[in-house]
N, C-alpha and C positions, 0 to 999 in steps of 0.2 A: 524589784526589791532584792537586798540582799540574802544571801542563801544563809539555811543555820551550818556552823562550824560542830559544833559540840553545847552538853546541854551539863549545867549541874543542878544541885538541889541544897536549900539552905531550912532549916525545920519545918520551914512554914509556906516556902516559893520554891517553885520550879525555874530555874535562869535558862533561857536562849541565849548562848553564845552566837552570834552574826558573823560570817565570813568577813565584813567591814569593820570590826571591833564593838560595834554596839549588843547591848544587853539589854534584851527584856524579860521583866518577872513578872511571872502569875503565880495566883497566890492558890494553893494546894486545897484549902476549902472548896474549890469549886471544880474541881477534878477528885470525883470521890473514890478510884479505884487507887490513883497515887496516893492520896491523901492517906487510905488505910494501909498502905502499903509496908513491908520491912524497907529497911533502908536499903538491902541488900538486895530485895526486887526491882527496886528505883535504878539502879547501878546496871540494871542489864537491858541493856535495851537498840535498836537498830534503827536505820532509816529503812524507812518503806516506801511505797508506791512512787521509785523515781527521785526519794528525795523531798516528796512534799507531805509526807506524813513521820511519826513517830512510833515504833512498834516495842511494847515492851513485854517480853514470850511466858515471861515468869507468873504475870498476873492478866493475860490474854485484854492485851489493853493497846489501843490504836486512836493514834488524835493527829489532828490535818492542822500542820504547824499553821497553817494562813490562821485559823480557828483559833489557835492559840495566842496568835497575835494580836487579834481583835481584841479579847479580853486581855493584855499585857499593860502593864508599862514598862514603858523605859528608862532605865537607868542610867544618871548623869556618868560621864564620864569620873573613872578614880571612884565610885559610889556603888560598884561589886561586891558582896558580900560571896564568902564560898567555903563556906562551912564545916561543907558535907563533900566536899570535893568534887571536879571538875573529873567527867567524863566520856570520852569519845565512841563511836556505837561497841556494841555486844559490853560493854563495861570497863573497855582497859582504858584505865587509868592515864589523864595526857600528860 
């Protein structure tokens, strides 16, 4: 499987950007540390363990992108929403 490039957030989903250009979204209900999250907590955040997880320092929050994926869908190509803006790890802006 393809690696995640970069992740953003639209009010209500969290987007995995894919090194191949696909996108999948999960939907923020079901991640309750993001979901209560400031928008400006969501915006900082790294890769961790290698690459296969997601670390975000502000709200001590860790999730194993495979885990993520399982609960995702994927979104058709041109069928991106990005809202809240597209962000690459510790939060700068792509």
């Amino acid at each position: 499987m393809t690696k995640m490039d970069y992740l953003s957030f639209t009010p209500s989903h969290l987007q995995l950007h894919m090194e191949d250009g696909s996108v999948y979204r999960v939907t923020l209900t079901i991640l309750p540390k993001l979901h209560t999250a400031a928008p400006h907590q969501r915006e900082v955040w790294e890769f961790s363990a290698a690459g296969a997880g997601i670390h975000w320092p502000l709200i001590d929050e860790d999730l194993s992108i495979s885990a993520l994926l399982r609960d995702a869908d994927l979104l058709p190509a041109g069928n991106v929403t990005n809202s809240a803006g597209a962000h690459t790890p510790a939060g700068r802006p792509s």
